[in-house]
C-alpha positions as a Markdown table, in Angstrom:
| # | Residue | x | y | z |
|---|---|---|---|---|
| 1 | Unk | 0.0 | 0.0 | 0.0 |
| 2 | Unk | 1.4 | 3.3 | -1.1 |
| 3 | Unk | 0.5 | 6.4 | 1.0 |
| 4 | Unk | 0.8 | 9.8 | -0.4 |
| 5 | Unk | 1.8 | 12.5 | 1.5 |
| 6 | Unk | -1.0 | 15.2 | 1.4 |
| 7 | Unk | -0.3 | 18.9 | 0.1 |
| 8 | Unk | 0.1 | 21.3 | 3.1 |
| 9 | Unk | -3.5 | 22.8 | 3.2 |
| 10 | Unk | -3.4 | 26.7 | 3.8 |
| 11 | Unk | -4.9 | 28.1 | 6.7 |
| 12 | Unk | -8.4 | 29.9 | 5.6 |
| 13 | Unk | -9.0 | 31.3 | 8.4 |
| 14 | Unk | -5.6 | 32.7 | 8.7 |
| 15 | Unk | -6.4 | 34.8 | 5.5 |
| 16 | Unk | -9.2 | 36.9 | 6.5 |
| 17 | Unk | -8.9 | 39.9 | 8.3 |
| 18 | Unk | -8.7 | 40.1 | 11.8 |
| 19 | Unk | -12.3 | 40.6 | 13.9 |
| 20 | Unk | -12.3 | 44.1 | 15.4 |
| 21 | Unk | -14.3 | 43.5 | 18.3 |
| 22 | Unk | -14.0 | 47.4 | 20.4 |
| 23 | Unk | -15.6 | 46.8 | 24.0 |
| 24 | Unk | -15.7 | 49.9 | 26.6 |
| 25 | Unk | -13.2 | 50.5 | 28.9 |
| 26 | Unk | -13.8 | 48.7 | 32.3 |
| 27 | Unk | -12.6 | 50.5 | 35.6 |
| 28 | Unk | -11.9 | 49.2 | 38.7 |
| 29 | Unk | -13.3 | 50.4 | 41.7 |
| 30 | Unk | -13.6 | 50.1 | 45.3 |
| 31 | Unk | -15.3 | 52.1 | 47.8 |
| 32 | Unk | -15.7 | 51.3 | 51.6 |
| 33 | Unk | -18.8 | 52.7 | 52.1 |
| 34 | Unk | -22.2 | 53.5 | 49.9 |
| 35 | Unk | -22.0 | 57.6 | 49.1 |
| 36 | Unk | -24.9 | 59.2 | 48.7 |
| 37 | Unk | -24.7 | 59.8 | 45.1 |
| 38 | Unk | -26.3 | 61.1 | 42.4 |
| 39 | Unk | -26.1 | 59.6 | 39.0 |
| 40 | Unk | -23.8 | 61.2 | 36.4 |
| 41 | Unk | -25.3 | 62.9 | 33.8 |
| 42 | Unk | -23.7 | 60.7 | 30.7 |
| 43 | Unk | -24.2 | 57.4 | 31.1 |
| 44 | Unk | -20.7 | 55.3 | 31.2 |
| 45 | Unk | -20.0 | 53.1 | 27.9 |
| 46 | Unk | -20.1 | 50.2 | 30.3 |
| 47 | Unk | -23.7 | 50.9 | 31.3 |
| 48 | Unk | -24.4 | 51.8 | 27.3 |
| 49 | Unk | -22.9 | 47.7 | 26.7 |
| 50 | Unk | -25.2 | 46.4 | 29.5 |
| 51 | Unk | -28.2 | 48.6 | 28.5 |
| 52 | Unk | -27.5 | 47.3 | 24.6 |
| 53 | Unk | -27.6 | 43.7 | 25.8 |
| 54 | Unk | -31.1 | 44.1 | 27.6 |
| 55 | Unk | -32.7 | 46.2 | 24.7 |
| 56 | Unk | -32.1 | 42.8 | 22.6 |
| 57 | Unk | -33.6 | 40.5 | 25.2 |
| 58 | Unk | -37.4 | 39.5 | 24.7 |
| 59 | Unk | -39.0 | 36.6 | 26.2 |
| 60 | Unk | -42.1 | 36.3 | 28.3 |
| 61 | Unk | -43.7 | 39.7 | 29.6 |
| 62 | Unk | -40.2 | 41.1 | 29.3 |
| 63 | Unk | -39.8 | 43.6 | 26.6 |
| 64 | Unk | -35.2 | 44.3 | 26.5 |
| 65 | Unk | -36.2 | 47.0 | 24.2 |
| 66 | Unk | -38.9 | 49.4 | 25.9 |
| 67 | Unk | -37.1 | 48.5 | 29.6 |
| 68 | Unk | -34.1 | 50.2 | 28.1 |
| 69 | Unk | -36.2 | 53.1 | 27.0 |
| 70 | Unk | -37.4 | 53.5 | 30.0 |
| 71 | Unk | -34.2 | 53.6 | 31.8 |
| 72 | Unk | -32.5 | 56.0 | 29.8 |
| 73 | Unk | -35.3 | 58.0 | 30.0 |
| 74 | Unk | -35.6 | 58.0 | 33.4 |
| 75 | Unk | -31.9 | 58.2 | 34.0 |
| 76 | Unk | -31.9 | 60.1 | 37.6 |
| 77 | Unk | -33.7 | 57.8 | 39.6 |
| 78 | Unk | -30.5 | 54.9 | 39.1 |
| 79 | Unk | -26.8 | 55.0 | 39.3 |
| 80 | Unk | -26.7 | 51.7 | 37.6 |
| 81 | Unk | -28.0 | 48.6 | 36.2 |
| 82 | Unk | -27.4 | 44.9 | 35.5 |
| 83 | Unk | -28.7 | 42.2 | 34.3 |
| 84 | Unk | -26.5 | 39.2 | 35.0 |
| 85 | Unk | -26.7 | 35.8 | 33.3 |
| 86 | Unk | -27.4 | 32.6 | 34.1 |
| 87 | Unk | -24.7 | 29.9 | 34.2 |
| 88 | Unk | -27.1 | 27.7 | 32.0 |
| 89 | Unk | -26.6 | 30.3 | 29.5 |
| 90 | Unk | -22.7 | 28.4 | 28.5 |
| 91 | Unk | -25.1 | 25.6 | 27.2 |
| 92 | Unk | -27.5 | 27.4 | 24.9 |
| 93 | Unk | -25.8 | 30.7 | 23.7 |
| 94 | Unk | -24.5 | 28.8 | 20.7 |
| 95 | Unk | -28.1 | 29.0 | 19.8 |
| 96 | Unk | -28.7 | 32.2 | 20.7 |
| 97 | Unk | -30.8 | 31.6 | 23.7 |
| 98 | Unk | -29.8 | 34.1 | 26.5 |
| 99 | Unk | -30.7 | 33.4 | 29.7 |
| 100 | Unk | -31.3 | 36.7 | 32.1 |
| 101 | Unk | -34.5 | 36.9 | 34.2 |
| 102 | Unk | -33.5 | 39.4 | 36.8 |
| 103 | Unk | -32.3 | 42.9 | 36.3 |
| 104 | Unk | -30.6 | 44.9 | 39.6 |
| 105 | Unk | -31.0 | 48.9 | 39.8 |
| 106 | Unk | -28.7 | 50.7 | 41.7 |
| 107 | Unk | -31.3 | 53.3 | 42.9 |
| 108 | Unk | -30.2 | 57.1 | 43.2 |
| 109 | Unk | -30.8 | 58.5 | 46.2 |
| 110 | Unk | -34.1 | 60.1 | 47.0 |
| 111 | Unk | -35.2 | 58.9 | 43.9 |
| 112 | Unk | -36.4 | 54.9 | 45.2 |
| 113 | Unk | -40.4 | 55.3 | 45.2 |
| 114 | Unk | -40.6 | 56.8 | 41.7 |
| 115 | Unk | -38.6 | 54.2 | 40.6 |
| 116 | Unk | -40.3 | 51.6 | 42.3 |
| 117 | Unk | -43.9 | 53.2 | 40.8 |
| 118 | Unk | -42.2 | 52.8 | 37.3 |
| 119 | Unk | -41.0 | 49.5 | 37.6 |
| 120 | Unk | -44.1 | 48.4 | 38.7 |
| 121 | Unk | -46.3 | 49.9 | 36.4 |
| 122 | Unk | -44.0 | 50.1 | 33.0 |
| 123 | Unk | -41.8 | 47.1 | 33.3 |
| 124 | Unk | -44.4 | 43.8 | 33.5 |
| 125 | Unk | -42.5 | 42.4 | 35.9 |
| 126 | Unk | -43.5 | 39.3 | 37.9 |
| 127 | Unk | -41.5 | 40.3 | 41.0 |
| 128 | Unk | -40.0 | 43.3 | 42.5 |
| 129 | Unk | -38.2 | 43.4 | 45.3 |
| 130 | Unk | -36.2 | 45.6 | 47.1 |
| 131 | Unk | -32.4 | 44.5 | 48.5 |
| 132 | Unk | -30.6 | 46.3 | 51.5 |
| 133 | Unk | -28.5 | 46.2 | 54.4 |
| 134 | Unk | -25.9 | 43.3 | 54.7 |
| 135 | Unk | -27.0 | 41.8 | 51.3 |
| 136 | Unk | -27.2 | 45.0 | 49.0 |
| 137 | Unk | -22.9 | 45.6 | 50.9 |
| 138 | Unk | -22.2 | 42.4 | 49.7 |
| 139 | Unk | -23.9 | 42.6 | 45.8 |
| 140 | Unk | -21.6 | 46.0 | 46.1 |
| 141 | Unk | -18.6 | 44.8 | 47.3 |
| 142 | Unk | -18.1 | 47.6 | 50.4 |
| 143 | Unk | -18.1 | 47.6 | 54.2 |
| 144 | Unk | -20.9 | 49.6 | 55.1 |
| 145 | Unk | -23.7 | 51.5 | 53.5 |
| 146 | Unk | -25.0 | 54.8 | 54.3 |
| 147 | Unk | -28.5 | 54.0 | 53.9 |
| 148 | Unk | -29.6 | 50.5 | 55.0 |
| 149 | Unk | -33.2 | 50.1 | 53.2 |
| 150 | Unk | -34.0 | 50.7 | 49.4 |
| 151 | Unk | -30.5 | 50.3 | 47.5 |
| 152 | Unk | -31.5 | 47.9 | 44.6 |
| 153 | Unk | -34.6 | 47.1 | 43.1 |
| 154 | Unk | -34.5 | 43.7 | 42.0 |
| 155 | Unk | -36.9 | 42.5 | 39.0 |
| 156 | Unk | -37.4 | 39.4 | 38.0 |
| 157 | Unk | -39.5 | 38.0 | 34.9 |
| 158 | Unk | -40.6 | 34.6 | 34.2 |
């Protein structure tokens, strides 16, 4: 049996052009306590990434797009938010399945029952709840909060 050595095979992939993939600018930062603050008037390009991502989610009652809206039009009752994924997620985002349910709002100061009123009636939300004290520290990362009741709103869709 004769084998036959096989041509060297060139690298397709090797031949396109690079992927420019541009993501913001992350900063580190810690604080060891909760300031009051107010929230800045531009919103960061981090928050405009996460805010992208849940304007393209859709499933159930829970409308990515007009929830977006609504936040940046309503942009001083928050400091931030985030909607984490799901570990599950590693299985099915190959097929485009993206699996969020709850979205965390780092509520402005002073600003907490207007954006509870919102939430509540805008957002068709199954649950919302707020977080504080020891847990809303710990979601933070800092030592001691300021004000111990109303930090985040947490909403959660089925």
């Amino acid at each position: 049996m004769v084998v036959k050595k096989k041509s060297p095979v060139k690298n397709k992939i090797a031949a396109k052009k690079p992927l420019k993939i541009e993501l913001p600018a992350f900063v580190a930062r810690s604080l060891e306590h909760d300031e009051f603050r107010q929230p800045p008037s531009k919103i960061s390009k981090a928050q405009k990434f996460q805010l992208d991502l849940i304007a393209r989610s859709n499933f159930n009652l829970f409308n990515g797009k007009r929830v977006a809206e609504l936040l940046k039009g309503n942009r001083k009752m928050w400091l931030s938010a985030y909607m984490p994924l799901d570990t599950i997620s590693l299985r099915d985002m190959d097929t485009g399945s993206w699996h969020a349910d709850t979205l965390y709002i780092y509520a402005a100061d002073g600003w907490q029952h207007s954006l509870e009123e919102l939430v509540r009636e805008q957002f068709n939300a199954d649950e919302v709840d707020w977080i504080g004290g020891s847990s809303a520290a710990d979601m933070l990362g800092i030592s001691k909060l300021e004000r111990t009741s109303n930090v985040i709103l947490s909403v959660w869709w089925d």
